[in-house]
VOSE-951991 format. One record per residue: x, y, z of N, C-alpha, C in turn; residue in three letters. Coordinates in steps of 0.1 Angstrom, whole numbers, plus 5000, padded with zeros to 4 digits. Example, Ala and Ser with C-alpha at 12.3 -4.5 7.8 and 13.67 -1.06 7.14 Angstrom:
<recs>
513249435078512349555078513249675078Ala
512849785071513749895071512950005079Ser
</recs>
This chain:
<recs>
493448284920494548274929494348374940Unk
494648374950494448414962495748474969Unk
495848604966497648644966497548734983Unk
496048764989495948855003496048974997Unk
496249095003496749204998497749224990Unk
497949334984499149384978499049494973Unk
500249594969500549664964501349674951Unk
500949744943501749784927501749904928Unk
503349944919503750094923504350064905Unk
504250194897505450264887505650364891Unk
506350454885507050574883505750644880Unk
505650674896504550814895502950754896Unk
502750644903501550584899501650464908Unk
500450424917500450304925498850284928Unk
498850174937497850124940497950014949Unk
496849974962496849884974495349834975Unk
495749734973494049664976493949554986Unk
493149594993492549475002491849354997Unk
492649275000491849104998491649055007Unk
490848995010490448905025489148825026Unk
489648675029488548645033488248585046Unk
489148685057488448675070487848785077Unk
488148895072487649025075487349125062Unk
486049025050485849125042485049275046Unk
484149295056483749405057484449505059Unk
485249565054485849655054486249755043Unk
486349895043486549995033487550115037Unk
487650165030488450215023487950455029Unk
488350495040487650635040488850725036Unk
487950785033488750955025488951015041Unk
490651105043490351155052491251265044Unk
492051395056492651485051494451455045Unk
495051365048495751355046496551205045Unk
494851115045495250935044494350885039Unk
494650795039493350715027492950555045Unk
492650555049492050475060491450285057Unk
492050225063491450085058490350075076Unk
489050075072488650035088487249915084Unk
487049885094485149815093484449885089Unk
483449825080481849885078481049845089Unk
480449955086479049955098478349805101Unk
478349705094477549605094478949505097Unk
480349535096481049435102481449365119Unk
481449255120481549185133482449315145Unk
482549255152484149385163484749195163Unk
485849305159487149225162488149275171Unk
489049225176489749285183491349265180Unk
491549205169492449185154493349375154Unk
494649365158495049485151495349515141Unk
495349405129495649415118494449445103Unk
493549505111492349555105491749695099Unk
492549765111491949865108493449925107Unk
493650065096495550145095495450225083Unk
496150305085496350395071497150365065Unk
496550265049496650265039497650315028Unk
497550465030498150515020498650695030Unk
499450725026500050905033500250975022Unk
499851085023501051205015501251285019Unk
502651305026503251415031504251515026Unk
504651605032505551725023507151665032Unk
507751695023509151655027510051765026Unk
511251725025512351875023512251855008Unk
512051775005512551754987510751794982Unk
510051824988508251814984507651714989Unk
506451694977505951554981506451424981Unk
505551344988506051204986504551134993Unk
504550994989503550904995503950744999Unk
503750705011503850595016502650545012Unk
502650415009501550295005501550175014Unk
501150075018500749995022499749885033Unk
500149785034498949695041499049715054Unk
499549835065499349805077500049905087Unk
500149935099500550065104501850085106Unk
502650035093503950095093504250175081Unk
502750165074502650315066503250435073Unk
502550455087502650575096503750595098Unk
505150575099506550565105507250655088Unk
506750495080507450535066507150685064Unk
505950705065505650855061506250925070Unk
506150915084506751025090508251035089Unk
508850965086510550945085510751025071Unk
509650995057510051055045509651235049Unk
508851245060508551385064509751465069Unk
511051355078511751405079512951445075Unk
512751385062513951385055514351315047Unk
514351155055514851005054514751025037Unk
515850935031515950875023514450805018Unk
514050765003512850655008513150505011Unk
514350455006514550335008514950295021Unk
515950395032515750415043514550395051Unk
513550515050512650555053511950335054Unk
512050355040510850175042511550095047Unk
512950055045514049945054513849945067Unk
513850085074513650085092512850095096Unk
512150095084510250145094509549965093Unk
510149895080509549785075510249655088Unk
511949695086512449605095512249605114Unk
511649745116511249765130509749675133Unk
508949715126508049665127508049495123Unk
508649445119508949305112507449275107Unk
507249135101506249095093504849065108Unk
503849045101502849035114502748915120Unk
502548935132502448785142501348755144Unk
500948685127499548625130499748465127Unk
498348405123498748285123499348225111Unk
499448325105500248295090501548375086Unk
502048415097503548565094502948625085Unk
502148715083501748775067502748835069Unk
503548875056504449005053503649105052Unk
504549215057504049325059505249395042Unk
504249485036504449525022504449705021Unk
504849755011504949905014505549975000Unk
505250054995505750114988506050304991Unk
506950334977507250484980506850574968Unk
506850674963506250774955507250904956Unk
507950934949508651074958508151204944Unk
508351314946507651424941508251414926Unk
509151364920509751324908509051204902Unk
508251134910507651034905508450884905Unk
509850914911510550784913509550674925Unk
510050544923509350484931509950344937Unk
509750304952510850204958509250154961Unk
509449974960508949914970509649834975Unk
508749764987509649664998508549545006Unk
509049475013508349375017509449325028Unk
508749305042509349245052508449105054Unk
509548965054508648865054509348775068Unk
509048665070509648625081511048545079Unk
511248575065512848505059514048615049Unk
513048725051513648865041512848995043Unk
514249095041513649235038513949215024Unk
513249295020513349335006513149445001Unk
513949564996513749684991514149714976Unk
513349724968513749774955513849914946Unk
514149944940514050054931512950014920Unk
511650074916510850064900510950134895Unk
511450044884511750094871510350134858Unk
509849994864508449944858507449904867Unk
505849904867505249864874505649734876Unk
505349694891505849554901504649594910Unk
504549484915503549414920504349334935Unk
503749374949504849244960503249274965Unk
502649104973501449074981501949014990Unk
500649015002501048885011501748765009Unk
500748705000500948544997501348534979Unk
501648444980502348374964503048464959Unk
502648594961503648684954504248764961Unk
505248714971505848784985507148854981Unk
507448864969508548934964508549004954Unk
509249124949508849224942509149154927Unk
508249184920507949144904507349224892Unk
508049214883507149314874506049264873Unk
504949364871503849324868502549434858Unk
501949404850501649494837500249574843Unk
500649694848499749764854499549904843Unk
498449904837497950044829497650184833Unk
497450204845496750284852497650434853Unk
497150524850497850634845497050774856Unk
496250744864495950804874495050744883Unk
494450844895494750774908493350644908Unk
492350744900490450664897490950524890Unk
491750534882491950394871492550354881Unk
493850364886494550274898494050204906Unk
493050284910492350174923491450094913Unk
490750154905489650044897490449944892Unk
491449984882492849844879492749734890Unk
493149814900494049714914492549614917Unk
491449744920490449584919489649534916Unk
489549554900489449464894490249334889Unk
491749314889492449254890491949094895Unk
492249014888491248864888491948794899Unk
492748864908493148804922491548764935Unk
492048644941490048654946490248714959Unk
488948814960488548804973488748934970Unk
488249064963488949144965487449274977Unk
488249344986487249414995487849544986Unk
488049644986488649784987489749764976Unk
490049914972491449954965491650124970Unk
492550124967493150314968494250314959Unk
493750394953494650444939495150584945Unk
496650624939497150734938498150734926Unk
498350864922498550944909499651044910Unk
500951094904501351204907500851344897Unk
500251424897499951534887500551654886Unk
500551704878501551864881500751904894Unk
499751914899498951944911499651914922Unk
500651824925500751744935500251564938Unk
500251534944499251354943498051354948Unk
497251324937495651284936495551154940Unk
494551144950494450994956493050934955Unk
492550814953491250764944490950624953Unk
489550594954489050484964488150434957Unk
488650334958487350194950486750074958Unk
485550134969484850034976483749914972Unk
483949894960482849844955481549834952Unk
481749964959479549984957479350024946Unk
</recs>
């Protein structure tokens, strides 16, 4: 089955993988404070804005850490709103419903989750017929396609290297990339699974 991207989040533990089969060249870079979706050296130029965006954040809040997840550049808002304070379900609601779902040729929903330094966890999904924001309890699972609403779903992954390997290996097709993150007494450890 062919679900596009998606994200799965529990309490203290997530992961986002890239699926695609119109722009597989693409990975996954480590930077200082984001996990990066862009082209490989050997992929086409597109001129698609829905290609290249950070992935995944972790920023320090008033309350500590926290991490924004998702498929597209309304990670950036989420994070910066949980930077300033925002609630997370706030934080994803206005950042999710500002940006609305993408205006491509399929409305993909635009998807997102939250991580806060307690390890509680919200995800959400903007589609072209609903916002959606939830509280997890248990790992859930919301994607692009077929599974455009939040659902539990049986994710093992107990830090950030298993998380991404989980997310893609996961028998969904088409998979390019994963990014895993973890919360540890450290702070959040974040993990990249390009497939080489």
């Amino acid at each position: 089955m062919y679900v596009g991207r998606f994200v799965v989040v529990g309490p203290g533990v997530g992961a986002y993988r890239v699926s695609s089969r119109s722009f597989p060249n693409r990975k996954i870079a480590e930077r200082e404070d984001a996990l990066t979706v862009g082209p490989t050296a050997d992929a086409p130029e597109t001129d698609n804005p829905y290609v290249s965006y950070n992935c995944l954040r972790v920023v320090e809040t008033p309350a500590g850490e926290a991490v924004a997840v998702g498929n597209g550049s309304h990670v950036d808002p989420i994070a910066e709103k949980l930077e300033l304070g925002y609630p997370a379900r706030d934080a994803l609601a206005t950042s999710l419903l500002a940006l609305d779902y993408e205006k491509d040729d399929y409305d993909t929903p635009r998807i997102a989750a939250t991580i806060d330094d307690d390890g509680a966890a919200l995800i959400g999904t903007v589609r072209r017929d609903a916002l959606l924001v939830e509280t997890v309890e248990e790992p859930t699972l919301v994607a692009t396609y077929e599974r455009d609403a939040p659902e539990a779903f049986p994710f093992e992954a107990d830090d950030a290297a298993a998380a991404a390997r989980e997310a893609y290996d996961l028998e969904f097709e088409h998979a390019v990339c994963a990014a895993g993150v973890a919360r540890t007494d450290d702070g959040f450890e974040t993990a990249v699974e390009n497939g080489e």
